[in-house]
C-alpha positions in Angstrom: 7.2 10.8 10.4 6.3 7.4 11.5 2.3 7.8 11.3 0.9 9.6 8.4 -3.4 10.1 8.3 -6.2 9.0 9.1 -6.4 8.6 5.0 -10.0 7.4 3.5 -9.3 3.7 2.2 -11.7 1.8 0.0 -10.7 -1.3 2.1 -10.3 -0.3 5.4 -12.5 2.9 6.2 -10.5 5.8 8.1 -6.6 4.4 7.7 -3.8 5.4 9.9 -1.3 4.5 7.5 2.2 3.5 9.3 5.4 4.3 8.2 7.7 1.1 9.3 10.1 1.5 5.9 12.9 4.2 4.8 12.0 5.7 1.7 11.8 3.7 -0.8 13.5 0.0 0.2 11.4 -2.7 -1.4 11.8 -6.2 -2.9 10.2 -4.9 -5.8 10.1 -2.4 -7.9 6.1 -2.5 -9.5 5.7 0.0 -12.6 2.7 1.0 -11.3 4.2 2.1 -8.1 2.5 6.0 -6.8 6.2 6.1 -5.0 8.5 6.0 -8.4 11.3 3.2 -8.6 12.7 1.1 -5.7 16.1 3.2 -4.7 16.8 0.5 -2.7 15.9 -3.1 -3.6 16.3 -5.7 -0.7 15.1 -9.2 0.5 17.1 -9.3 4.0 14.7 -8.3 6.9 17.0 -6.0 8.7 16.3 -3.2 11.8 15.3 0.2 10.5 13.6 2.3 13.8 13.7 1.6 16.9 9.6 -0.6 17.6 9.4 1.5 21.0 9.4 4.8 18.9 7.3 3.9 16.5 4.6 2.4 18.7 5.1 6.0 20.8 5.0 7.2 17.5 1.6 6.3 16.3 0.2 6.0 19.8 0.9 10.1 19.9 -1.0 10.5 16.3 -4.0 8.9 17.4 -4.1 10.9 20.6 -4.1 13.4 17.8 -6.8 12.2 16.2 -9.1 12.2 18.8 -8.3 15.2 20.3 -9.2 16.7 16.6 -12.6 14.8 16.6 -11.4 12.3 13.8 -12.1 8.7 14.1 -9.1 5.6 13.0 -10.8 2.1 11.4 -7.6 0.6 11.2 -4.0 1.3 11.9 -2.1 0.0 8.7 1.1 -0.7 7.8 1.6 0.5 4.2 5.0 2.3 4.0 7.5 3.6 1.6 8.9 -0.1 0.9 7.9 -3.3 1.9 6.6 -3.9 5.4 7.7 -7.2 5.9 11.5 -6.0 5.2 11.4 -4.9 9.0 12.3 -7.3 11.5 10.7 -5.6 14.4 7.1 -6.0 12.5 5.4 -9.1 14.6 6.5 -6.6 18.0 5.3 -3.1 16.3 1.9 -5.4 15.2 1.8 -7.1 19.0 2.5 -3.8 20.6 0.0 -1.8 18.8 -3.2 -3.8 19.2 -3.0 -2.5 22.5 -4.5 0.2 21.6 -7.4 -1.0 20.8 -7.8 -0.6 17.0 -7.2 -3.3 14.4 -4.1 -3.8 12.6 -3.8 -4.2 9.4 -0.9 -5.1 7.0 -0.1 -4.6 2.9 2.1 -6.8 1.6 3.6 -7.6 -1.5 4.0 -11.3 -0.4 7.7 -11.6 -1.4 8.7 -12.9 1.5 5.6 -15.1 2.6 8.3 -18.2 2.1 9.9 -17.1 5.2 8.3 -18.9 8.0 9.3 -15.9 10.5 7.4 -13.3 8.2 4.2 -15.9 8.0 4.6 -15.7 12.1 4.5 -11.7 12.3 2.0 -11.1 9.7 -0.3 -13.7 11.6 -0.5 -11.2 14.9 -2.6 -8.8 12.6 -6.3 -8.5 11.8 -6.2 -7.8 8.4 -3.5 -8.7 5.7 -3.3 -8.0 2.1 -1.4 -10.3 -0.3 -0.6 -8.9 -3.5 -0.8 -11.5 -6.6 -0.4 -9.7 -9.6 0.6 -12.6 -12.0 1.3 -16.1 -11.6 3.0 -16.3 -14.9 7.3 -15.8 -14.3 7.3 -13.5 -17.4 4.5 -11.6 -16.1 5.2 -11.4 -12.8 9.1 -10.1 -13.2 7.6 -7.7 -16.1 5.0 -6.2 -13.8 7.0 -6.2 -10.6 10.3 -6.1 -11.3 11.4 -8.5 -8.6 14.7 -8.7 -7.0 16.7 -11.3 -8.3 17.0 -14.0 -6.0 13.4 -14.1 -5.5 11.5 -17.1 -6.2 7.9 -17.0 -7.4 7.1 -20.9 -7.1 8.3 -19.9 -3.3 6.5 -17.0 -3.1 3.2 -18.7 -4.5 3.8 -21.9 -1.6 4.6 -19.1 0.7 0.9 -17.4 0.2 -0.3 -20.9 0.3 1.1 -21.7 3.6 0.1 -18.2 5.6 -3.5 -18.8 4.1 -3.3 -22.0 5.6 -2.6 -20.7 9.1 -4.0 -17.2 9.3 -7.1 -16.5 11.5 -7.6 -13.1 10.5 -9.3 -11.7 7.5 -7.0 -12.2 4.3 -7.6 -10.0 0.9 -5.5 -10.5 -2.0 -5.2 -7.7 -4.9 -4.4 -8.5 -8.4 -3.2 -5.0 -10.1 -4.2 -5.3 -13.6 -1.9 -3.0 -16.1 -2.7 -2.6 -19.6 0.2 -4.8 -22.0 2.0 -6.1 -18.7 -0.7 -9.2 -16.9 -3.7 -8.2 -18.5 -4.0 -11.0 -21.2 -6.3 -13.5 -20.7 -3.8 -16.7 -19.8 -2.2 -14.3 -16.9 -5.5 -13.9 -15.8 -6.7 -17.5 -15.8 -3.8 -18.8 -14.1 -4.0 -15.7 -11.3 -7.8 -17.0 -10.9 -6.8 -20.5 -10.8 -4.0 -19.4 -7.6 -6.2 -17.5 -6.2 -9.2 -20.7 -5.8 -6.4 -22.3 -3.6 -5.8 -19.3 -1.5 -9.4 -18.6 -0.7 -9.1 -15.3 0.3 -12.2 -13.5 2.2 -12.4 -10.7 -0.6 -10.4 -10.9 -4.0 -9.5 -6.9 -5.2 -9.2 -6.2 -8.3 -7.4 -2.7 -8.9 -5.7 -0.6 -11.9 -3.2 2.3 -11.6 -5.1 5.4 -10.1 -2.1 7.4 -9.4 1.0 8.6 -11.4 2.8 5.1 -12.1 6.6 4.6 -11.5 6.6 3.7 -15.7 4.5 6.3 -17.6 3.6 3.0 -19.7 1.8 1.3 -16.7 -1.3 2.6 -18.0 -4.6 1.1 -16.6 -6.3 -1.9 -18.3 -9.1 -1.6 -20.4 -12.8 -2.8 -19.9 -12.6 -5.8 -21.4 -9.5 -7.3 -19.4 -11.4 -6.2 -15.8 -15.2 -7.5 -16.3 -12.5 -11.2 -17.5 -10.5 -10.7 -14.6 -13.9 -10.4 -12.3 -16.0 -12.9 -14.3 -12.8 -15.5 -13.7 -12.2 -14.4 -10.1 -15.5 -14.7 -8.9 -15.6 -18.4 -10.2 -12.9 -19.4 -7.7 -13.4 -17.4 -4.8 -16.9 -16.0 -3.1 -16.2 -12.1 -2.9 -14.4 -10.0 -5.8 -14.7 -6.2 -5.4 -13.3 -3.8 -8.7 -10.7 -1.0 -6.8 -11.3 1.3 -9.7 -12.0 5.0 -8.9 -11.2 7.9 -6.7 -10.9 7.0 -2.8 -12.3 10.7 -2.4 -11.2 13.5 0.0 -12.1 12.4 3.3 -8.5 12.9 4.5 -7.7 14.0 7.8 -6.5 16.9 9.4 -4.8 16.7 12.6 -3.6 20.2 13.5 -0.6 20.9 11.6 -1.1 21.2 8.0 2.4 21.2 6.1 2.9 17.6 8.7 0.1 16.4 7.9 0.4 16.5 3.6 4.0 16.0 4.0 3.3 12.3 5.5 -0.1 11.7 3.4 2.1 13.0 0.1 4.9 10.7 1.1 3.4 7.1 0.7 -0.2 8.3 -0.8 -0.4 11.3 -3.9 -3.2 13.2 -3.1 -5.9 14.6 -5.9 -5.9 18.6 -6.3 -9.6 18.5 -4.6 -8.5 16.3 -2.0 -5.7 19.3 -0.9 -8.1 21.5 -1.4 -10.6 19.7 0.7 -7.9 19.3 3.6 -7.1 23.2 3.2 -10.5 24.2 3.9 -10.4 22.2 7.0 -7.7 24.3 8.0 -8.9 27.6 6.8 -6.1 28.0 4.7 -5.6 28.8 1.0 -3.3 27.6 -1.4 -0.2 29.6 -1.1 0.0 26.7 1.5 0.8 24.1 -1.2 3.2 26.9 -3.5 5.5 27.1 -0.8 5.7 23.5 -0.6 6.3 23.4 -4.4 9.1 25.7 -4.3 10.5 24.4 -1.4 10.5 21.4 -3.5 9.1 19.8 -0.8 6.2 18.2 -2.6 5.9 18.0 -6.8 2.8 18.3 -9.1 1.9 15.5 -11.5 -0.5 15.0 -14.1 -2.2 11.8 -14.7 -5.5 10.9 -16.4 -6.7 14.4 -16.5 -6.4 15.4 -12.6 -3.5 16.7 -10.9 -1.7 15.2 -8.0 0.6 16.1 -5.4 3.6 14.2 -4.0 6.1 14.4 -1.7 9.8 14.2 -2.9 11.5 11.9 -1.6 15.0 11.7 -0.3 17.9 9.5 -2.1 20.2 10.0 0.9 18.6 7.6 3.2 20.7 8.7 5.8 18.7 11.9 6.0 
């Protein structure tokens, strides 16, 4: 499944989240990642699915959508890896705006030094640029970056699409407690982030079960610093710190539609049990898909969440 939503996003509104990336193929490996470990970890942009079925895809889910009385903010690509691994972006971006809604794109910003991702990522409306640390230590602790990636690059990469874009461009720091959260880390991300200029700066901590069961959230202190230092450099900082809520959709088919949510997005116990109610249906619904071992249950600051398994054989 290609399209997965619409999901509420504290960012963009009513998200249809697009799924451009095989499980989980990224250039990183965060430790705060909802999806677990990288299985695959990559920096050549390479063709995964065919752009004409995707765009068919996604153009089917938001007839959808509407036919279920549901409204779509933005369609966003925000997959199981990193968007910008797939080749066929700037033509899935291009082709999709044709429909009408905005485009938006998440991006770890590994591999903004490529002038040909800078190019596709400028077709969309919306792009967010992960800067997590600006400090190498930091930075390879907290994302666990493929090897022959360069930060200095990376940072001139940022640089350079901030330079060009005409959209609206968001950066978001993820602050994790013992990993960037010390004061020089944060001073030096603030210091970046003044030269990027970005139209809001997020700060967020882990929300979701993290790919390292250390990756815990940062504490007070290090976020009001992070915001206090932020906001002298740039003119909007927003805190990403609580529940989105349960405003998730539901498009028809229930075991399709938490299957795709679950995939790239763990969903709160009252957020299921929200989208059941929708459906009329109970929660023998969700045991099925547990012992089908379809979808898993997790634990993490005192609420429980539901994931989707996902697949080692990528062939599958």
């Amino acid at each position: 499944m290609k399209a997965f939503g619409p999901i509420p996003s504290r960012r963009l509104g009513k998200s249809l989240g697009i799924n451009n990336i095989p499980p989980k193929i990224c250039s990183y490996s965060c430790v705060y990642c909802q999806l677990g470990k990288a299985i695959i970890m990559d920096t050549e942009r390479q063709f995964y699915f065919d752009p004409d079925e995707l765009v068919s895809e996604v153009k089917d889910k938001i007839r959808q959508v509407n036919d279920a009385g549901e409204t779509i903010d933005y369609l966003t690509f925000v997959p199981d890896g990193e968007p910008t691994l797939d080749i066929n972006l700037g033509k899935e971006i291009r082709a999709l705006k044709n429909t009408g809604i905005k485009v938006a794109v998440i991006t770890n910003s590994s591999l903004l030094w490529r002038e040909d991702v800078r190019e596709d990522l400028s077709a969309a409306d919306w792009v967010s640029v992960k800067v997590d640390s600006v400090l190498p230590d930091n930075w390879k602790k907290t994302d666990c970056p493929h090897k022959t990636l360069d930060l200095n690059k990376i940072r001139k990469g940022i640089l350079d699409f901030a330079d060009i874009y005409q959209g609206k461009l968001v950066t978001e720091t993820m602050l994790v407690k013992g990993y960037n959260d010390d004061p020089q880390s944060i001073l030096m991300t603030a210091t970046c982030l003044e030269k990027v200029y970005p139209d809001v700066a997020y700060i967020g901590i882990p929300t979701r079960p993290p790919a390292v069961p250390t990756a815990e959230p940062a504490g007070e202190e290090a976020i009001n610093l992070a915001y206090q230092e932020f906001s002298r450099m740039v003119p909007h900082v927003e805190l990403i710190l609580g529940y989105e809520g349960n405003a998730f959709a539901y498009t028809g088919n229930i075991e399709e539609d938490i299957l795709s949510i679950t995939a790239v997005h763990p969903m709160r116990r009252e957020a299921v049990e929200e989208m059941l109610r929708k459906a009329e249906l109970d929660w023998s619904v969700i045991d099925q898909l547990i012992r089908q071992e379809k979808i898993s249950e997790v634990d993490f600051n005192g609420h429980h969440f539901y994931m989707r398994k996902l697949k080692k054989d990528l062939s599958v």
